[in-house]
C-alpha positions as CSV (number, residue, x, y, z in Angstrom):
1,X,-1.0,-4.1,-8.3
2,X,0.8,-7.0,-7.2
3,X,0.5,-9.6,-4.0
4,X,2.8,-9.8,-2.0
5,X,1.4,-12.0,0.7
6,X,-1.4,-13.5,1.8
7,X,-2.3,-15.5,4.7
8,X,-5.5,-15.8,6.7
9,X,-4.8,-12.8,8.9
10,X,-3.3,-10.6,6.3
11,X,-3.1,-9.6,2.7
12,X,-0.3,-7.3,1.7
13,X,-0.4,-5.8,-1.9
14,X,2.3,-3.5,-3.6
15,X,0.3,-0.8,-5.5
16,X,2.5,0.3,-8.8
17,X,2.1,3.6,-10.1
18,X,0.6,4.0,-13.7
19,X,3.2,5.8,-15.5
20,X,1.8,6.0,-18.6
21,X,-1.3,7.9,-17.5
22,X,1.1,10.4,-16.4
23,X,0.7,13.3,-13.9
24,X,-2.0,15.9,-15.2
25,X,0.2,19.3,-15.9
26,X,-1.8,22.2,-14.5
27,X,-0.6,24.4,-17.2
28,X,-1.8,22.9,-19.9
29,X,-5.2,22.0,-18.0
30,X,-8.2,23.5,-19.1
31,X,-9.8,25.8,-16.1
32,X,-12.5,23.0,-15.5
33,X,-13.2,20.6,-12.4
34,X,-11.5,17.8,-13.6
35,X,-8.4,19.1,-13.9
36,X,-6.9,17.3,-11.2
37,X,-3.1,16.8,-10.4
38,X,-2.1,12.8,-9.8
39,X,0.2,12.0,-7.7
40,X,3.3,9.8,-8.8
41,X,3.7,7.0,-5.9
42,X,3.3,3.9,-5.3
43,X,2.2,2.7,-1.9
44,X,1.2,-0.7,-0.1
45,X,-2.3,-1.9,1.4
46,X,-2.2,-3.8,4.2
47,X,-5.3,-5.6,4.7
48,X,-6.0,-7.3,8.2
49,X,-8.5,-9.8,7.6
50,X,-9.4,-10.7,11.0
51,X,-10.7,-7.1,11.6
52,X,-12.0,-6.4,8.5
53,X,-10.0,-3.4,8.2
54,X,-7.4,-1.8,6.1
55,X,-4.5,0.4,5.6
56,X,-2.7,2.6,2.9
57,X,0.9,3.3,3.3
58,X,2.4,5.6,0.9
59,X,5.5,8.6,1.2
60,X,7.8,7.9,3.7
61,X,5.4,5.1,5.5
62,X,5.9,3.3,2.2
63,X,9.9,3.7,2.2
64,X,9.9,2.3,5.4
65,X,7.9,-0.8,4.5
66,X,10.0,-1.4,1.8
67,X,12.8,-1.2,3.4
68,X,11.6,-4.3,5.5
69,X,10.6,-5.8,2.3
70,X,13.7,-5.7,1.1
71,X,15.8,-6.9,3.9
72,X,13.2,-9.8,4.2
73,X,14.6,-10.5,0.3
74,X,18.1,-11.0,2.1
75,X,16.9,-12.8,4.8
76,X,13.9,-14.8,4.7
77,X,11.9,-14.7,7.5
78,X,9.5,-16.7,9.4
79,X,5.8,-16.1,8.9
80,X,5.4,-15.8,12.8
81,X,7.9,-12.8,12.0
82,X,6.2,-11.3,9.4
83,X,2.9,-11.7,10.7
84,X,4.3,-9.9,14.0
85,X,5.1,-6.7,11.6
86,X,2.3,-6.3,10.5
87,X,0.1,-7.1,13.4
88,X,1.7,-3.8,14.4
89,X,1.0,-2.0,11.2
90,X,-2.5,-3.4,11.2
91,X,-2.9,-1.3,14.9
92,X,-3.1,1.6,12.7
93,X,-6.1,0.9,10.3
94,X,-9.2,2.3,10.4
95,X,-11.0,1.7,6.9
96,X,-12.9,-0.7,7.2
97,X,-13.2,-3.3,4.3
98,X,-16.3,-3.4,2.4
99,X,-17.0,-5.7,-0.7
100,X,-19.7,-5.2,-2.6
């Protein structure tokens, strides 16, 4: 995992894919419960801290976001412009937070 911003609205954190666990091969599974495929994506968590809720983006949710990443690499942006984005994202979470 690695930050990639936080403030005291938001935290944003790239989540990397393990590739040395691998993905389990069915095949080669043995027929018992915990033979479970993993899925090989990373994704990003976008944390609003002012709700106390949170947000997984992964597939095509994640291309987008890193799409914006990655123009914000070209062209640096305020944080009144990237706390605007993901105001909007944060419209979408409904996990709430909980640290035990």
């Amino acid at each position: 995992m690695q930050m990639l911003y936080d403030s005291d609205s938001f935290a944003v954190v790239h989540v990397l894919v393990d590739e040395a666990a691998g993905a389990t091969d069915l095949a080669d599974a043995p027929n018992d419960a915990q033979a479970t495929p993993h899925l090989m994506r990373h994704g990003f968590e976008i944390v609003d801290k002012r709700s106390g809720k949170g947000l997984y983006l992964d597939g095509s949710w994640a291309e987008m976001f890193q799409l914006q990443i990655q123009a914000w690499q070209r062209n640096t942006p305020t944080r009144e412009e990237v706390e605007t984005l993901l105001e909007g994202y944060a419209t979408l979470a409904q996990t709430p937070i909980v640290v035990q």
